[in-house]
DRENRO-742947 format. One record per atom (N, C-alpha, C): residue in three letters; x, y, z. Coordinates in nm, 4 decimals. Example, Ala and Ser with C-alpha at 12.3 -4.5 7.8 and 13.67 -1.06 7.14 Angstrom:
BEGIN
 residuo       xx       yy       zz
     ALA   1.3190  -0.5690   0.7800
     ALA   1.2300  -0.4500   0.7800
     ALA   1.3200  -0.3300   0.7800
     SER   1.2850  -0.2250   0.7080
     SER   1.3670  -0.1060   0.7140
     SER   1.2900   0.0030   0.7870
END
This chain:
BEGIN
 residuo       xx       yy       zz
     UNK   3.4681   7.2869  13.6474
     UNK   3.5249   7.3915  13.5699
     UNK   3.6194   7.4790  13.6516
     UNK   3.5607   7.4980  13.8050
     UNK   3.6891   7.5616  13.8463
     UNK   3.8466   7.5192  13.8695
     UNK   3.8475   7.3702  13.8440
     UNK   3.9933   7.3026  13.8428
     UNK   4.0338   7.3568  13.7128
     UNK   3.9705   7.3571  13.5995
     UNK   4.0351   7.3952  13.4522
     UNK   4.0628   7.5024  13.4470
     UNK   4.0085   7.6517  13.5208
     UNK   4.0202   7.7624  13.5286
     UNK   4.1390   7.8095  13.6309
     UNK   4.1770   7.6944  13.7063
     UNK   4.2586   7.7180  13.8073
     UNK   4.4120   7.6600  13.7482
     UNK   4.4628   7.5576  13.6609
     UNK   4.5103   7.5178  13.6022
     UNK   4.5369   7.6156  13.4556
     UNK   4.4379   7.6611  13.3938
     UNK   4.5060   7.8082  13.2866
     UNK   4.5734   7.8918  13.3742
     UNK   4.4926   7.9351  13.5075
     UNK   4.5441   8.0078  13.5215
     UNK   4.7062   8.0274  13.5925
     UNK   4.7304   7.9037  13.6459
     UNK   4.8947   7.8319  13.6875
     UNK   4.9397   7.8682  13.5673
     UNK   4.9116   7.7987  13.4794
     UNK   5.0059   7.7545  13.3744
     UNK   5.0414   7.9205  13.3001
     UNK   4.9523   8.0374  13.2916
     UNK   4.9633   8.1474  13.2608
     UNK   5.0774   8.2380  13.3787
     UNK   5.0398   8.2108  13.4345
     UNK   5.1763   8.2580  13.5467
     UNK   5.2631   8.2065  13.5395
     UNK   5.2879   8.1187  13.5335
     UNK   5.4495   8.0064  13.4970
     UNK   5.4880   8.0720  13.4018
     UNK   5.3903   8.0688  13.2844
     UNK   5.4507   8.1187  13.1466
     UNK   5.4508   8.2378  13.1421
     UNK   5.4341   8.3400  13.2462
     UNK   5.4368   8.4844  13.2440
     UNK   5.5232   8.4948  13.3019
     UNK   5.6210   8.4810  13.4139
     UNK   5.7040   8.4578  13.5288
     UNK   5.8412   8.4078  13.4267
     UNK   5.8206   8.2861  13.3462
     UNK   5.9142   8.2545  13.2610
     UNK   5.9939   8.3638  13.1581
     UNK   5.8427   8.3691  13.0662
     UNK   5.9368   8.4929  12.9830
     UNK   5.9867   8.6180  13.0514
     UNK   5.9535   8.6665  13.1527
     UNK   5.9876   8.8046  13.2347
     UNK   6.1575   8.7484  13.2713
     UNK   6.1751   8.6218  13.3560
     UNK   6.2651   8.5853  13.3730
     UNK   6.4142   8.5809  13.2410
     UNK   6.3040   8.5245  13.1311
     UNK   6.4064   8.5196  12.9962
     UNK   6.4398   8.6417  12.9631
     UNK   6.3680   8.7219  12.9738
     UNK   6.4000   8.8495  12.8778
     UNK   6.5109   8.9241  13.0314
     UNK   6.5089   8.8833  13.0931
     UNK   6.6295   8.9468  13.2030
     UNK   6.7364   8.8947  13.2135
     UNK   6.7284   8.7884  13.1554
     UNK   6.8791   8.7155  13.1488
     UNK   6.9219   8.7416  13.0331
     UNK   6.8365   8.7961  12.9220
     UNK   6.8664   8.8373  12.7625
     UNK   6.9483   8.9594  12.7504
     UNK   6.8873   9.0498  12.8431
     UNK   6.9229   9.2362  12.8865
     UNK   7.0529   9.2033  12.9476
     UNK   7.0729   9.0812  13.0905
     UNK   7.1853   9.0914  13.1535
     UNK   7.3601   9.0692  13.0788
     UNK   7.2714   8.9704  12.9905
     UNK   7.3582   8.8960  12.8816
     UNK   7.4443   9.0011  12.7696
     UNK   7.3103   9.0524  12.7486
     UNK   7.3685   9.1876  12.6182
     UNK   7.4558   9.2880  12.6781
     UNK   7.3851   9.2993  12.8225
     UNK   7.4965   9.4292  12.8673
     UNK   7.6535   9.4119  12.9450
     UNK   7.6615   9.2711  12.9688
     UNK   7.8116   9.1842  12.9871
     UNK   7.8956   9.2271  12.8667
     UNK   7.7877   9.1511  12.7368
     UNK   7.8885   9.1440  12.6523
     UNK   7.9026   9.2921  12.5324
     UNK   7.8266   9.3525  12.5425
     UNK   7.8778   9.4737  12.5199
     UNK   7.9546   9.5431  12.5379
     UNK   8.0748   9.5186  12.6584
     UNK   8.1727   9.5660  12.6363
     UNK   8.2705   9.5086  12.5783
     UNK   8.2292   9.3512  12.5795
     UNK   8.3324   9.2640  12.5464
     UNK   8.3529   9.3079  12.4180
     UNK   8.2722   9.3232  12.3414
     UNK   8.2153   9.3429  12.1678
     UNK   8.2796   9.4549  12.1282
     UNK   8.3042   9.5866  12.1972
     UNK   8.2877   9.6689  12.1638
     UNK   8.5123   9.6828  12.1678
     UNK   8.5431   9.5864  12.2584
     UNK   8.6907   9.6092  12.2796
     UNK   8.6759   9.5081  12.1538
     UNK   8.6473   9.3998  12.1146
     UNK   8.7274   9.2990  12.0375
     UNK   8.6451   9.4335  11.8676
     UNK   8.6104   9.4571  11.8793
     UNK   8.5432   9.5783  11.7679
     UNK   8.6931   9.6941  11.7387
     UNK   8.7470   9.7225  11.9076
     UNK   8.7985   9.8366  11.8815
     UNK   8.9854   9.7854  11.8172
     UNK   8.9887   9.6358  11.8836
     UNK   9.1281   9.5578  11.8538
     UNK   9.1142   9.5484  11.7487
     UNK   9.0371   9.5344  11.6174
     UNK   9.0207   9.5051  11.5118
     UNK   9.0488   9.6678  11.4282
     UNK   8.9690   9.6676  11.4257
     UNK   9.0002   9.8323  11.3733
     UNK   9.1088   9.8769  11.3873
     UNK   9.2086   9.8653  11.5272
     UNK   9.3224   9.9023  11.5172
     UNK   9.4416   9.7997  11.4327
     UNK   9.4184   9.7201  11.4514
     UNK   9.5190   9.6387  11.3361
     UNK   9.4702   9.6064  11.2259
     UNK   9.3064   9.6545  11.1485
     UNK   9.3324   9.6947  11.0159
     UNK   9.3932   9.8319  10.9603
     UNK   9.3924   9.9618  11.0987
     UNK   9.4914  10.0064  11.0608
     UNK   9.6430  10.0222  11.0696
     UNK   9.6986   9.9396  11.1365
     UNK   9.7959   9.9149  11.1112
     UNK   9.8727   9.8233  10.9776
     UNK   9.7344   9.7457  10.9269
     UNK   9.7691   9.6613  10.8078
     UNK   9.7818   9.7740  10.7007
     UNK   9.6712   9.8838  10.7028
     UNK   9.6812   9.9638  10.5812
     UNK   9.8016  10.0234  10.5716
     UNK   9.8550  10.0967  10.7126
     UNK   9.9968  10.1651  10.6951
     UNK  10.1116  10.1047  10.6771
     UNK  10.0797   9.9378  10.6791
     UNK  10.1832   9.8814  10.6501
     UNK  10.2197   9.8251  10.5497
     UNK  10.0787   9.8740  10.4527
     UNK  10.0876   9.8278  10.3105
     UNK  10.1014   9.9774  10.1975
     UNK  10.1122  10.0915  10.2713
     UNK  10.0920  10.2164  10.1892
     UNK  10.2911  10.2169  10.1539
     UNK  10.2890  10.2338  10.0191
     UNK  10.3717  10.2316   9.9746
     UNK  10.5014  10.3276  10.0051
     UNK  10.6385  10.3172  10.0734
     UNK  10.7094  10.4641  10.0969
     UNK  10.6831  10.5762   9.9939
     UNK  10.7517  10.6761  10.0099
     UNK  10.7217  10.7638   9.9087
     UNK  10.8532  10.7788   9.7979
     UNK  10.8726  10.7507   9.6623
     UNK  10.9559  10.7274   9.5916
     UNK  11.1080  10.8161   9.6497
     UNK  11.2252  10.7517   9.5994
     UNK  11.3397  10.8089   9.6004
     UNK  11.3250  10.9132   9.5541
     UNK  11.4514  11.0156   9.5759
     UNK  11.4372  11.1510   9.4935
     UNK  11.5413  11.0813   9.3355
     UNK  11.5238  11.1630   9.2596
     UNK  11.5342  11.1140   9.1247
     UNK  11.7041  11.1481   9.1731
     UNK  11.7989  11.0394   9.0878
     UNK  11.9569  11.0948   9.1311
     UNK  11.9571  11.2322   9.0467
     UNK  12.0662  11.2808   9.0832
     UNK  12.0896  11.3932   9.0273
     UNK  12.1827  11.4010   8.8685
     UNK  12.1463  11.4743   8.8010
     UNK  12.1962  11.4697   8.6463
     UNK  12.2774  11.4492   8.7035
     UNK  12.3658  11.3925   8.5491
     UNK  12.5202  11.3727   8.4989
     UNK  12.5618  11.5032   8.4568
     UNK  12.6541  11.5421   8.4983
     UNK  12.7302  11.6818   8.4100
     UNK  12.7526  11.6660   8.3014
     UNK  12.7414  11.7326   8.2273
     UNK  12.7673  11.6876   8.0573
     UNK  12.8930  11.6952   8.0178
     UNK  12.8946  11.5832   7.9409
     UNK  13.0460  11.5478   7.8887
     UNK  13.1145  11.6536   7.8352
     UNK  13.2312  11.6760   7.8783
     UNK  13.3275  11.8139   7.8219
     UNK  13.3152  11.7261   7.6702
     UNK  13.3279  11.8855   7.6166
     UNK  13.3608  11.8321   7.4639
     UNK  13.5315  11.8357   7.4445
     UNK  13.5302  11.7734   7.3756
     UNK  13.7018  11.7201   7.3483
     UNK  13.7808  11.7916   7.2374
     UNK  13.6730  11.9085   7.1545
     UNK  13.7781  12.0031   7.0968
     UNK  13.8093  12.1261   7.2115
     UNK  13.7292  12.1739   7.3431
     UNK  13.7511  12.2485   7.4210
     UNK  13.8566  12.1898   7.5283
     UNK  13.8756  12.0885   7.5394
     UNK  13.9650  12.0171   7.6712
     UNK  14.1164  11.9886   7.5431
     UNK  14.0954  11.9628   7.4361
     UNK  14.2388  12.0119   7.3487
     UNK  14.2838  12.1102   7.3608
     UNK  14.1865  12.2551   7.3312
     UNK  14.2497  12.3475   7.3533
     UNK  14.2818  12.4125   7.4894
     UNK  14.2130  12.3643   7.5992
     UNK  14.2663  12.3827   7.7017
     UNK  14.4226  12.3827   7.7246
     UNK  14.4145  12.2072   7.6727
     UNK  14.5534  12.1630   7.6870
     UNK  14.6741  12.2029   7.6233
     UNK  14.6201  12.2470   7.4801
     UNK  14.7163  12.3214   7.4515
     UNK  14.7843  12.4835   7.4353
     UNK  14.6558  12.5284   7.5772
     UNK  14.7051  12.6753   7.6326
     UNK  14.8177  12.6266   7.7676
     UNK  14.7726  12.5051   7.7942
     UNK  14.8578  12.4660   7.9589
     UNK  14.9937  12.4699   7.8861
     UNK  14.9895  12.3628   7.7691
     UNK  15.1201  12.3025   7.7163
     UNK  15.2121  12.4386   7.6525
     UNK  15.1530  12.5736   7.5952
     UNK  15.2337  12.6630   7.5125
     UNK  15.2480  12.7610   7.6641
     UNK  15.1991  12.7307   7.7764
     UNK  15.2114  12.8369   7.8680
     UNK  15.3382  12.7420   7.9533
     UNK  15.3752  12.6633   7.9829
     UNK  15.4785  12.5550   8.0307
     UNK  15.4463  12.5064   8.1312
     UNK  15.2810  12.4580   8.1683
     UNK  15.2478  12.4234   8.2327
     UNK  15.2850  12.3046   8.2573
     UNK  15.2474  12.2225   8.1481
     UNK  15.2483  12.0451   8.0870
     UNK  15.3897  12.0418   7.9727
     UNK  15.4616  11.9415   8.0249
     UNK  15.5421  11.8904   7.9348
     UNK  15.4703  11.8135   7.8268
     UNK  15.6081  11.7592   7.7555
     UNK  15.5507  11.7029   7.5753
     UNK  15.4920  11.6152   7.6038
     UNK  15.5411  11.4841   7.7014
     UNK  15.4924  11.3869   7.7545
     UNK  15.3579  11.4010   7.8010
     UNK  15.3137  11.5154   7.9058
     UNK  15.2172  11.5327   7.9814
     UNK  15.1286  11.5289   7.9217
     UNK  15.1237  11.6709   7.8162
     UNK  15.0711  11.6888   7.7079
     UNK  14.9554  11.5488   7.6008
     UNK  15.0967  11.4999   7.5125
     UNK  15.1052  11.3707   7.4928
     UNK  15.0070  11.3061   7.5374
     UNK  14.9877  11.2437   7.6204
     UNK  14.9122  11.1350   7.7153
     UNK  14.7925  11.2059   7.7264
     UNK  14.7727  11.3250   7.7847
     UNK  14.6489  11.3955   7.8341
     UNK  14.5438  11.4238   7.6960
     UNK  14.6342  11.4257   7.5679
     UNK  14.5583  11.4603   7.4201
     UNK  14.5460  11.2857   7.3746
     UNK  14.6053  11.1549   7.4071
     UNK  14.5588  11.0607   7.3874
     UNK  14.4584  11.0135   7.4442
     UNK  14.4295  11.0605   7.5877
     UNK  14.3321  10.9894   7.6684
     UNK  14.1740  11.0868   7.6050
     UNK  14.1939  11.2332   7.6034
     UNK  14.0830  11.2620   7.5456
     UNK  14.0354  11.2569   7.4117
     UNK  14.1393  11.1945   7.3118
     UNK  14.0689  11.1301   7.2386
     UNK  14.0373  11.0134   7.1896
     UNK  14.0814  10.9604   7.3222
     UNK  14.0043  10.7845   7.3067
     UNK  13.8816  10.7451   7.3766
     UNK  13.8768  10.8686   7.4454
     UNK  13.7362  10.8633   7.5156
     UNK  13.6381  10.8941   7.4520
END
């Protein structure tokens, strides 16, 4: 019986010696790659934000600016025909300037 007692007790040290050994190469392992993890963690994060800002939409144009409103064409007649009785505009001038505003 003392060979069988001497033999647990090997084999209990091996296997005590073993896991002590495993669990130190487990700790050495985790704390290597913890930094590794923690940069490929931090590269990521930074180019999902760069994906978001590169998908956030500009911020709209400014709206163009009104149209001036169309002169009305009985006020630009009589314009024309204070220029034309003052001798501003000849008959011709006249003429032409009262055809164009009222073909427009």
């Amino acid at each position: 019986m003392p060979g069988l007692l001497r033999g647990v007790a090997r084999t209990a040290v091996i296997a005590g010696t073993a896991t002590a050994v495993s669990g130190r190469v487990q700790r050495r392992q985790a704390e290597k790659y913890t930094d590794r993890d923690a940069q490929i963690y931090a590269d990521r994060n930074a180019a999902y934000q760069q994906d978001v800002q590169a998908q956030q939409a500009p911020p709209p144009p400014p709206p163009p600016p009104a149209a001036a409103p169309a002169a009305d064409p009985i006020e630009l007649l009589k314009q024309l025909a204070d220029l034309h009785s003052q001798g501003i505009l000849t008959d011709e001038e006249f003429s032409a300037q009262k055809a164009k505003v009222l073909n427009s």
